[in-house]
C-alpha positions in Angstrom: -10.5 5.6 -23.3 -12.2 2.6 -24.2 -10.6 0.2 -21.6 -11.9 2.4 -19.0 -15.3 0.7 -19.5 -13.4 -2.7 -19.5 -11.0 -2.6 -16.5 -10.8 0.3 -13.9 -8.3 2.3 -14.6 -6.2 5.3 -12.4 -5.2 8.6 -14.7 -2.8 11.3 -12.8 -2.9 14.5 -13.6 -0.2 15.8 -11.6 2.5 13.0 -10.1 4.9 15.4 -7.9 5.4 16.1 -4.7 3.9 19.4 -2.7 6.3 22.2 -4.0 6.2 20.6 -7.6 6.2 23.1 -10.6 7.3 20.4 -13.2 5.0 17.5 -12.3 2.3 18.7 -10.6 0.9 18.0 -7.6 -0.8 15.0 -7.4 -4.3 14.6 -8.6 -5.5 11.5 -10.1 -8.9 10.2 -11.6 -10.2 6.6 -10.9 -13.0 5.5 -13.6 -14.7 2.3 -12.6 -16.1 0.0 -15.0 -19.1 1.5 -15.3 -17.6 4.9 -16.3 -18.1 6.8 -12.9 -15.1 8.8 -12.2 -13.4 9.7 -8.6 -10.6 11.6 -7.9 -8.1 10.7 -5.3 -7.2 14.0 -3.8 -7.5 17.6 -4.8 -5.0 19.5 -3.9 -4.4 23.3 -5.2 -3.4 22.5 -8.9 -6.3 20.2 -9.5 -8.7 22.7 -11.1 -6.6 23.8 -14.0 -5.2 19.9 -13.8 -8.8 18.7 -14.9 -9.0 21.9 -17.1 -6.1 21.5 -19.2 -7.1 17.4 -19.4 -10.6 18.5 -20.9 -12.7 17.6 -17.6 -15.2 19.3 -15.9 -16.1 19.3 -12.1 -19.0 18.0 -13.8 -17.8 14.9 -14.7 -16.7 13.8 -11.3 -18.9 11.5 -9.2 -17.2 11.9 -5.7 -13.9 12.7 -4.2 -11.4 10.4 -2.4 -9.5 12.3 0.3 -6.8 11.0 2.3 -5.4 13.7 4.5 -5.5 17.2 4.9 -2.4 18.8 3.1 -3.1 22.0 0.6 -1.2 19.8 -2.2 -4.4 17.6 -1.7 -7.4 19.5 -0.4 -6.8 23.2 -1.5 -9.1 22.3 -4.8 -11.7 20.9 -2.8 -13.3 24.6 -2.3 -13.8 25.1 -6.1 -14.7 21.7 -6.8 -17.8 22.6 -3.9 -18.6 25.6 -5.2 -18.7 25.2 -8.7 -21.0 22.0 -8.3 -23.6 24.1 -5.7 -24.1 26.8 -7.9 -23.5 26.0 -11.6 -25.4 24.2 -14.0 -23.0 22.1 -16.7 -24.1 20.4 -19.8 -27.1 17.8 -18.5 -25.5 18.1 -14.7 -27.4 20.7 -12.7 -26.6 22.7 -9.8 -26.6 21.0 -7.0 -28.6 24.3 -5.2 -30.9 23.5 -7.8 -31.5 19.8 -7.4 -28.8 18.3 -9.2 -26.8 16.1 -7.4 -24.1 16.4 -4.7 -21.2 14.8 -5.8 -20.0 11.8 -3.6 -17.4 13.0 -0.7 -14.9 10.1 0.9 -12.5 10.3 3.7 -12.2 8.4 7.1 -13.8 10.5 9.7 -11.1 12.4 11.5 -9.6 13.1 8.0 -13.2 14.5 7.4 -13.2 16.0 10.6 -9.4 18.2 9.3 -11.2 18.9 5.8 -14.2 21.0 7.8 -11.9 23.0 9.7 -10.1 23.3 6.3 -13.0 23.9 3.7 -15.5 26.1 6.8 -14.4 29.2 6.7 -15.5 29.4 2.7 -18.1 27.0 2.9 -20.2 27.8 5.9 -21.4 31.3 4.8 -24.9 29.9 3.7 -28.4 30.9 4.7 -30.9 28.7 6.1 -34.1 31.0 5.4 -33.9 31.8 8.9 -31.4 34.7 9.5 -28.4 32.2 10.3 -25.9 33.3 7.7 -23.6 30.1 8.7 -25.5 27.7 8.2 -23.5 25.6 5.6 -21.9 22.6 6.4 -20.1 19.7 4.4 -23.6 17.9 3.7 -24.7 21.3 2.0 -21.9 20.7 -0.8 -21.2 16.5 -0.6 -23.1 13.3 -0.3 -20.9 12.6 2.5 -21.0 8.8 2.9 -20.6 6.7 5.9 -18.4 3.6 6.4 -20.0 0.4 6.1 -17.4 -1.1 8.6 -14.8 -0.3 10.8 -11.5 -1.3 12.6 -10.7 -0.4 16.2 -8.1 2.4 17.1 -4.2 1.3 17.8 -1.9 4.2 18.2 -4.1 7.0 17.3 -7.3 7.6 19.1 -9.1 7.2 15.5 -10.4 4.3 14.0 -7.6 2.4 12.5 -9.4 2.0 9.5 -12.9 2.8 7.5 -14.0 0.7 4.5 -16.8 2.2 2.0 -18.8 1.1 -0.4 -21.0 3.4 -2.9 -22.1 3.1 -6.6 -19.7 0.2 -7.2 -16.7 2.0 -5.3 -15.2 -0.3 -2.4 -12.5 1.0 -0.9 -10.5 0.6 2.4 -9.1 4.1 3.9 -5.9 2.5 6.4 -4.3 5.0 8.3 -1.2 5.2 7.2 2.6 7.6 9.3 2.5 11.1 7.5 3.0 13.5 10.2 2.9 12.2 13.6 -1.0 12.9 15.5 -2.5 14.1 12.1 -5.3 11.6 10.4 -3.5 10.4 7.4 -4.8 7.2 5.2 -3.4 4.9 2.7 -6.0 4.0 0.4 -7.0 -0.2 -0.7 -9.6 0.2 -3.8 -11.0 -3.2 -4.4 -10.2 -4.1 -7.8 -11.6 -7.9 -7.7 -14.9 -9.2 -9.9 -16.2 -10.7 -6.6 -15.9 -8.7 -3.2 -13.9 -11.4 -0.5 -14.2 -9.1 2.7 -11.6 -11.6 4.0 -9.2 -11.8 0.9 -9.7 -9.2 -1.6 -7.4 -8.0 -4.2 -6.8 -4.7 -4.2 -4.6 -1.5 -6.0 -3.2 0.0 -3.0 -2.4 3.7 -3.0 -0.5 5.4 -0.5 -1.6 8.9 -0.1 1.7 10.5 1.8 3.6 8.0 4.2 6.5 6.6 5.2 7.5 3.3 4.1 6.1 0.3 5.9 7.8 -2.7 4.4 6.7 -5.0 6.8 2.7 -4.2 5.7 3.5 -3.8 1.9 4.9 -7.3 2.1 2.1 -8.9 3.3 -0.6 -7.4 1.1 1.9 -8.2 -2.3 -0.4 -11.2 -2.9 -3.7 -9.5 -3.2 -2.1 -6.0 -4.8 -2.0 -5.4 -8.4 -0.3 -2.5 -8.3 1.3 -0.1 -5.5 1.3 3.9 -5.7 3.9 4.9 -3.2 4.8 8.3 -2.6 8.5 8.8 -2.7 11.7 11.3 -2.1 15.0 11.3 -2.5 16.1 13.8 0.5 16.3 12.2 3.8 15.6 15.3 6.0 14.6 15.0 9.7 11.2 14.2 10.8 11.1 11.6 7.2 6.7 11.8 6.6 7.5 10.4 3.1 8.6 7.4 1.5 12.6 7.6 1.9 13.4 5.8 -2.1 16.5 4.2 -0.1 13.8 2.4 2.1 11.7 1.8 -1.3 14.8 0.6 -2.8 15.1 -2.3 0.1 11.7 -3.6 -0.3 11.2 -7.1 -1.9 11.7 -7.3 -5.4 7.7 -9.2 -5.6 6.7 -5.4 -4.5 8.8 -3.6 -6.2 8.2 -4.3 -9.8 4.4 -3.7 -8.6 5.9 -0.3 -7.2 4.9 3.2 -9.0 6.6 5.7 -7.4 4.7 9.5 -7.2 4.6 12.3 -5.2 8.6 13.1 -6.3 10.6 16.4 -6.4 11.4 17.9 -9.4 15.2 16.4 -9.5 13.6 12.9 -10.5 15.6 13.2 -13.6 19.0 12.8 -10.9 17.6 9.6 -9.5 16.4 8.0 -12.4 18.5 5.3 -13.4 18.8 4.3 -10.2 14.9 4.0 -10.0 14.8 1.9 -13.1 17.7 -0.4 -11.9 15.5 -1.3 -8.6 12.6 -2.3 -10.7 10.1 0.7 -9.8 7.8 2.8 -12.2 7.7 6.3 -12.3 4.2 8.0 -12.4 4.2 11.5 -14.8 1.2 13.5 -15.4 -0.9 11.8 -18.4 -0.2 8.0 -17.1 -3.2 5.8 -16.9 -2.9 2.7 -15.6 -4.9 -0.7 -15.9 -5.6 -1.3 -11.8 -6.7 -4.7 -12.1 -3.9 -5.6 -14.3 -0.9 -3.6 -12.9 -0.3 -2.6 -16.5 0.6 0.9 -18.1 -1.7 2.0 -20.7 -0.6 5.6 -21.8 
């Protein structure tokens, strides 16, 4: 897509929830201006996602993660795998000095990956009769934050900001399930970077809805991606659409809502009549913008 090299733009491959079979689970591909592309996520469904799109692993530059789910880490041990030991097109192997792909996640989300992806991904010699000798580093460029902000509830930072290749983005954690690392995600979508002020596409990983917080950002967001459900069950980790519904009309016509069971179709004039987008596999959007462009 042309305007990918214009703008920055967000393509989902899948757009449902964790037990979706009609929409996918969601996957979706960031390209900067520059034409370097990250995914947000990589859950279980992601290879055959990027497959069936016409993508290689090859053509991604790093991984966004925001929290350790199999709807959006389960993909992670192909994705490693297949860029350590294969050689595509001009990209080679990264056991052959090509190079790692980028990896992104706060820290103790980083820490909940390991556990996740070592089991697989450790079984690797180091010339020296260790047979476990992999680690994350062996597979990713695993990059750092350039700042941080002190812990409130959880014992973790409260939030991580990175900045790599052109990529600055804000990893907030966010109320999935209570104790586990979980992040919203603020991609800075501005020409000039304003640590203080900038604007941002804001992304929420899985959450519940804080109104109070999505208010406050509405100035400096372009567009919201707010995962979303229509049951509320006990022990809500999700973004309850009669709490979405409620928000401030200036955030909800910014609002795309994702991460949805397979009974959207029920919901959906109600959706449409509070304003909200609904995200299905094959939408880009325009992040600086806000716009829909497929």
């Amino acid at each position: 897509m042309s305007a990918s090299r214009q703008t920055i733009t967000l393509r989902l491959f899948g757009a449902g929830g964790a037990f979706s079979r009609r929409y996918g689970t969601t996957c979706s591909m960031v390209t900067l201006r520059d034409g370097k592309r990250w995914l947000i996520d990589c859950g279980r469904q992601a290879p055959d996602q990027l497959h069936a799109a016409g993508y290689a692993w090859h053509d991604i530059h790093g991984q966004i993660i925001t929290h350790c789910h199999g709807d959006h880490v389960f993909g992670l041990e192909d994705f490693a795998f297949v860029r350590y030991f294969e050689t595509h097109d001009e990209v080679m192997a990264s056991s052959r000095g090509g190079p790692l792909p980028k990896y992104i996640s706060h820290s103790a989300v980083r820490d909940e990956v390991w556990e996740t992806l070592a089991p697989s991904l450790r079984y690797l010699q180091d010339g020296r009769g260790n047979l476990r000798a992999g680690t994350l580093q062996h597979f990713f460029d695993v990059i750092e934050p350039a700042a941080t902000e002190a812990p409130r509830k959880n014992p973790w930072n409260h939030s991580e900001t990175f900045e790599v290749d052109g990529l600055r983005v804000v990893t907030r954690e966010n109320e999935h399930v209570p104790g586990k690392p979980s992040c919203a995600l603020e991609l800075n979508v501005g020409d000039d970077v304003d640590p203080k002020n900038p604007r941002i596409a804001w992304w929420s990983g899985d959450g519940t809805v804080d109104a109070a917080f999505l208010h406050s950002i509405e100035p400096r967001t372009s567009i919201y991606f707010h995962d979303c459900t229509f049951i509320d069950y006990p022990g809500q980790v999700h973004g309850f659409f009669d709490k979405l519904e409620a928000l401030p009309e200036a955030v909800r016509r910014k609002l795309v809502i994702m991460h949805h069971e397979d009974n959207l179709e029920l919901y959906r004039s109600r959706v449409e009549v509070a304003g909200f987008r609904i995200a299905l596999p094959g939408h880009v959007y325009d992040l600086i913008g806000g716009q829909q462009l497929v």
